[in-house]
C-alpha beads as a LAMMPS data file, in Angstrom:
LAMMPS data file: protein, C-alpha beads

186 atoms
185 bonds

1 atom types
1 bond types

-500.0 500.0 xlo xhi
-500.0 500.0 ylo yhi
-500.0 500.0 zlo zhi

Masses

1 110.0

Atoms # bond

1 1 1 -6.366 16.406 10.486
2 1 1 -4.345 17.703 13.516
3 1 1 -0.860 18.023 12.255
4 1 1 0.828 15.477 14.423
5 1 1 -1.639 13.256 12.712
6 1 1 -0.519 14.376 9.117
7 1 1 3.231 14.355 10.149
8 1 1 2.610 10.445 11.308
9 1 1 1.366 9.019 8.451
10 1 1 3.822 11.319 5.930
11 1 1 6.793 9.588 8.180
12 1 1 5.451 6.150 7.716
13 1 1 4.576 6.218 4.263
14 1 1 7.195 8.508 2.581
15 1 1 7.057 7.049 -0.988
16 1 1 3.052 7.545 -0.785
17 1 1 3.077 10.699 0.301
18 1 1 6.150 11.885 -1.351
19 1 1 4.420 15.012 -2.777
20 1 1 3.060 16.304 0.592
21 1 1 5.093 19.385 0.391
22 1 1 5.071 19.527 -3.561
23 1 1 3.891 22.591 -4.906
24 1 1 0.207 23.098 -5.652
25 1 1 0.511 23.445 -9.206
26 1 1 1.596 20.131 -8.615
27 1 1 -0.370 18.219 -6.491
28 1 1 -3.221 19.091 -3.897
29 1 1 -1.814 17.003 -1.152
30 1 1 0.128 20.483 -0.236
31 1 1 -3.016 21.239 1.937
32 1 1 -2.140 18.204 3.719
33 1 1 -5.172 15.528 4.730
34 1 1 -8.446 17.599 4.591
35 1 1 -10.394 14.855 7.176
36 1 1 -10.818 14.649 10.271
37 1 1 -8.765 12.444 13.061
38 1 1 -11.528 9.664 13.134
39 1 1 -10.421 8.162 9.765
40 1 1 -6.837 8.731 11.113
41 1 1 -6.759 4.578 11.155
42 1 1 -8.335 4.194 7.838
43 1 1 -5.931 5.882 6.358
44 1 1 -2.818 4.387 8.210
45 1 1 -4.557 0.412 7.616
46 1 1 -4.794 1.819 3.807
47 1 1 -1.348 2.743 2.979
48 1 1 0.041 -0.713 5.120
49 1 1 -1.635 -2.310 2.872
50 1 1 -1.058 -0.497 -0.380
51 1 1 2.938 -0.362 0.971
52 1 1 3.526 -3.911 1.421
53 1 1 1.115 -5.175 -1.795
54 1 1 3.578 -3.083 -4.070
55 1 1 6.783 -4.037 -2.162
56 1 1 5.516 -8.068 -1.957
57 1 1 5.466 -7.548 -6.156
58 1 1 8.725 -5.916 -6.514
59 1 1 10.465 -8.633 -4.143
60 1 1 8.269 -11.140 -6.274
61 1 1 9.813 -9.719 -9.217
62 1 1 13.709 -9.681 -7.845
63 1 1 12.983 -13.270 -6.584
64 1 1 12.158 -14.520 -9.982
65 1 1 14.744 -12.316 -11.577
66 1 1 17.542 -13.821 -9.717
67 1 1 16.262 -17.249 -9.793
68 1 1 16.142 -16.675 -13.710
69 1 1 20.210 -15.600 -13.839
70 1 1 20.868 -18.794 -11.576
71 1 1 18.925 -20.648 -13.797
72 1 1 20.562 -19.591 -16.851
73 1 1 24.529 -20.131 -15.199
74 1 1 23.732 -23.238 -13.903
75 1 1 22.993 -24.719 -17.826
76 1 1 25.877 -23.148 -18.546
77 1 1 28.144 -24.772 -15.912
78 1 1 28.153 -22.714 -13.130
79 1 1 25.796 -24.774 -10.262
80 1 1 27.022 -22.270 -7.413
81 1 1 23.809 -19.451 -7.676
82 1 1 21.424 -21.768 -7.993
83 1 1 22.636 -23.636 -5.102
84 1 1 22.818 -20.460 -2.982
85 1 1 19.411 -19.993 -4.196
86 1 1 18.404 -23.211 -2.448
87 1 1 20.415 -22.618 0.543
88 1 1 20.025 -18.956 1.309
89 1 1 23.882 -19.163 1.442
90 1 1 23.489 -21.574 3.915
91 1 1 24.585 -25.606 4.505
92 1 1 24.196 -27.795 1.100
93 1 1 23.091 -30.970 1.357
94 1 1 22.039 -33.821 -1.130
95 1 1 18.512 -32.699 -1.001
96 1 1 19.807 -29.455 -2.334
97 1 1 21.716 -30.760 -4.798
98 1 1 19.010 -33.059 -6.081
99 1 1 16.674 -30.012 -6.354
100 1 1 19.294 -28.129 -8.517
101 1 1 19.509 -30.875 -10.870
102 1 1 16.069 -31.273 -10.972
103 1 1 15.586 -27.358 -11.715
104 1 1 18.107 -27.308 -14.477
105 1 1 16.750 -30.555 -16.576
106 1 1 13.356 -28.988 -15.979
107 1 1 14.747 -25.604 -17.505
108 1 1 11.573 -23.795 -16.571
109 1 1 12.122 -19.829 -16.036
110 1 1 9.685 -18.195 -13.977
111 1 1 7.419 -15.933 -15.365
112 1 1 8.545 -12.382 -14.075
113 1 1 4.766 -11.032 -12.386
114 1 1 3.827 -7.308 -13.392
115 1 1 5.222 -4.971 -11.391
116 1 1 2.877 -2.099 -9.712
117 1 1 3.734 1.690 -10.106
118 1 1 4.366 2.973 -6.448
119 1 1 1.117 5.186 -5.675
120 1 1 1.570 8.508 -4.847
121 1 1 -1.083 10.075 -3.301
122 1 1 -2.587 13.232 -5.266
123 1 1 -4.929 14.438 -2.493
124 1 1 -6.702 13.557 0.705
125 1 1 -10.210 14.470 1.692
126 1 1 -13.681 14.310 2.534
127 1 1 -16.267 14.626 0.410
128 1 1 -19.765 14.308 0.943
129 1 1 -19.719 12.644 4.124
130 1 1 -16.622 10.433 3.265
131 1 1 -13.157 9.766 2.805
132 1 1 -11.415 10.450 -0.625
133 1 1 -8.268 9.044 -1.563
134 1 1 -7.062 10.543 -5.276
135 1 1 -3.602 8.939 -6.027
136 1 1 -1.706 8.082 -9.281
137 1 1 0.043 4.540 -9.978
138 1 1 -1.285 1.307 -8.477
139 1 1 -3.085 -1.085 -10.061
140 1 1 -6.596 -2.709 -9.970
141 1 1 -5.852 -4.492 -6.274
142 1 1 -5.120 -1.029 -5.459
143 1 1 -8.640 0.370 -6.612
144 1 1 -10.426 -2.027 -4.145
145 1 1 -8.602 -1.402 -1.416
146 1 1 -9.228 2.275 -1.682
147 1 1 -12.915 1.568 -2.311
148 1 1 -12.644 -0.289 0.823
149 1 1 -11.036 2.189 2.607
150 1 1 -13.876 5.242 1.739
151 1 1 -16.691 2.874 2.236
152 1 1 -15.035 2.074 5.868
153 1 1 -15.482 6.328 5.784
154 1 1 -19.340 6.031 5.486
155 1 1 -19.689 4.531 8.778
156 1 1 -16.915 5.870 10.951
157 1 1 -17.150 9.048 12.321
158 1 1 -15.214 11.484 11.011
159 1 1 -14.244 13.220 14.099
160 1 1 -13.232 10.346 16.365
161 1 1 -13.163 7.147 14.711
162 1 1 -16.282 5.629 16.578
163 1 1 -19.219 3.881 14.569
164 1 1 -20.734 6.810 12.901
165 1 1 -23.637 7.520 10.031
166 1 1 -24.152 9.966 7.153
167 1 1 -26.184 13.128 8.690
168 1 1 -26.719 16.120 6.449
169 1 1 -28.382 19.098 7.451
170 1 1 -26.096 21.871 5.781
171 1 1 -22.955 19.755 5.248
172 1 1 -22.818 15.975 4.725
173 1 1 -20.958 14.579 7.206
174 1 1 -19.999 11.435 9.033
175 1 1 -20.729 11.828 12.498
176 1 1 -21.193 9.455 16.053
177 1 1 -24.195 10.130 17.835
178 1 1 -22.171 12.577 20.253
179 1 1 -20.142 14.727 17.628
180 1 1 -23.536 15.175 16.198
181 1 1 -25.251 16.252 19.111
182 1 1 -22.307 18.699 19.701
183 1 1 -22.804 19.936 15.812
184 1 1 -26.326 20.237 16.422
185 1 1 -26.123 22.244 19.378
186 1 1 -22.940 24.578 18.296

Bonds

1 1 1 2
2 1 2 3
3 1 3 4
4 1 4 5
5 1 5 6
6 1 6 7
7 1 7 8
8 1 8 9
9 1 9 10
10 1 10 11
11 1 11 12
12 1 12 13
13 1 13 14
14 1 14 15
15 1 15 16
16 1 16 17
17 1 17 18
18 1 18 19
19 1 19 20
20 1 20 21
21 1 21 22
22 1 22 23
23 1 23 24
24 1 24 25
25 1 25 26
26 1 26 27
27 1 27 28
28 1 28 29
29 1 29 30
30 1 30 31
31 1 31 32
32 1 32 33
33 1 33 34
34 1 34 35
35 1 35 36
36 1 36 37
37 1 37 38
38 1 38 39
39 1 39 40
40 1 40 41
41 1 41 42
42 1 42 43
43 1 43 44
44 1 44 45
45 1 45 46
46 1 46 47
47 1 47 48
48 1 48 49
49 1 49 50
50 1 50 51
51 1 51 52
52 1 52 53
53 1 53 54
54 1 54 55
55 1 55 56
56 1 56 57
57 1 57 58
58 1 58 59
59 1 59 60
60 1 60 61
61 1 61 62
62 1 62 63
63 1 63 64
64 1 64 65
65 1 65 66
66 1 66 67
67 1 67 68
68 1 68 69
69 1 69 70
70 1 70 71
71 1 71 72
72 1 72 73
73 1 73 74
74 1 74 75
75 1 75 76
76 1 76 77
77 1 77 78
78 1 78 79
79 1 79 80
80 1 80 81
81 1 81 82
82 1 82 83
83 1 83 84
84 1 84 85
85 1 85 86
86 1 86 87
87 1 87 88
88 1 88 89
89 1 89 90
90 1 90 91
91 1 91 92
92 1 92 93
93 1 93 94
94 1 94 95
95 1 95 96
96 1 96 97
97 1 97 98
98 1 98 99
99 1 99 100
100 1 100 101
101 1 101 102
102 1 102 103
103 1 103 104
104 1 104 105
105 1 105 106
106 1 106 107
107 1 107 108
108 1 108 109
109 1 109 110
110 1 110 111
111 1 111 112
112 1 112 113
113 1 113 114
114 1 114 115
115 1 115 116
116 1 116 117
117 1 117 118
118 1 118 119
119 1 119 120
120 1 120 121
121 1 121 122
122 1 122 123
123 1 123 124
124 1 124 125
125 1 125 126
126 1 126 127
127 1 127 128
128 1 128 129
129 1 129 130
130 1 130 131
131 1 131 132
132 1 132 133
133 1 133 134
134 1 134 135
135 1 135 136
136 1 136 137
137 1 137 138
138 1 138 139
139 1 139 140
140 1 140 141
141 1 141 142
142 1 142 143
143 1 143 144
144 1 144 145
145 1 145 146
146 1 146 147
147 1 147 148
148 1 148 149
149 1 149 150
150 1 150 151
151 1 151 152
152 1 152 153
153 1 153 154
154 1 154 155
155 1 155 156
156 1 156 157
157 1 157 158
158 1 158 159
159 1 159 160
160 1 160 161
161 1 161 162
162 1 162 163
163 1 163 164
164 1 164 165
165 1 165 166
166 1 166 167
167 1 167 168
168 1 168 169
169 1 169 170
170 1 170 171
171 1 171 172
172 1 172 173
173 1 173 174
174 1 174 175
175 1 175 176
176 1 176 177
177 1 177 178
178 1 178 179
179 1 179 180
180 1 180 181
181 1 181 182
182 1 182 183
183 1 183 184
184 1 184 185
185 1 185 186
């Protein structure tokens, strides 16, 4: 991948690829994104989505964390988090204060949701025609939306991002009609 390309998606995803520079006893992502441009996109739609699914859970998480500490001062007396918590901060009104009341005879804490272990990506690639995305963390979500992502791979050429197909012939690779013409004529 050209390394404007590489630079791009490092900048926008810094907690995924945190170990892009890491050492190589470390990681193999210090050869950077062994691909080609064409699944340039894949790989940007693919951390998006892995970014915001694992910052949606931790603000899931905070939200029911704070909700839980409002919960518990308001039974003890103190109303004034829990009505914030209603508000935003913002203008109370007897609505609000019949939904505090109602929250605090219901006493119900909510359930705190797993959180998901940031993924860090452990190496970039293309194997046998298609994308590879090794990573630690994540959780099962995670899994399918890399499985999406590579299977995307299989029918997007490699070079340029157009609709592509698996040719072999020496090296397996994902290829539009013209980048194969060019392969098969270099």
């Amino acid at each position: 991948m050209k390394p404007e390309l590489d630079k791009l998606l490092c900048d926008k995803y810094p907690k995924i690829f945190a170990n892009r520079y890491a050492d190589m006893t470390t990681t193999a992502m210090c050869w950077g994104f062994d691909c080609g441009d064409g699944w340039y996109n894949i790989l940007d739609q693919l951390c998006s989505q892995i970014q915001h699914y694992i910052d949606w859970r931790q603000h899931k998480y905070n939200n029911a964390i704070n909700y839980n500490h409002a919960l518990a001062l308001a039974q003890a007396g103190d109303r004034t988090k829990l009505t914030e918590y209603y508000t935003f901060g913002g203008v109370v009104d007897e609505q609000t204060l019949k939904n505090v009341e109602f929250e605090i005879d219901r006493n119900q804490p909510r359930k705190l949701p797993d959180l998901v272990q940031q993924v860090v990506a452990a190496q970039v690639k293309e194997k046998y025609g298609t994308l590879r995305f090794y990573y630690d963390g994540g959780d099962d979500r995670i899994t399918g939306m890399v499985t999406l992502a590579e299977a995307m791979s299989d029918v997007t050429c490699e070079q340029c991002g157009s609709p592509g197909e698996t040719r072999s012939g020496g090296w397996v690779r994902t290829l539009c009609e013209t980048h194969y013409q060019e392969k098969e004529i270099a």
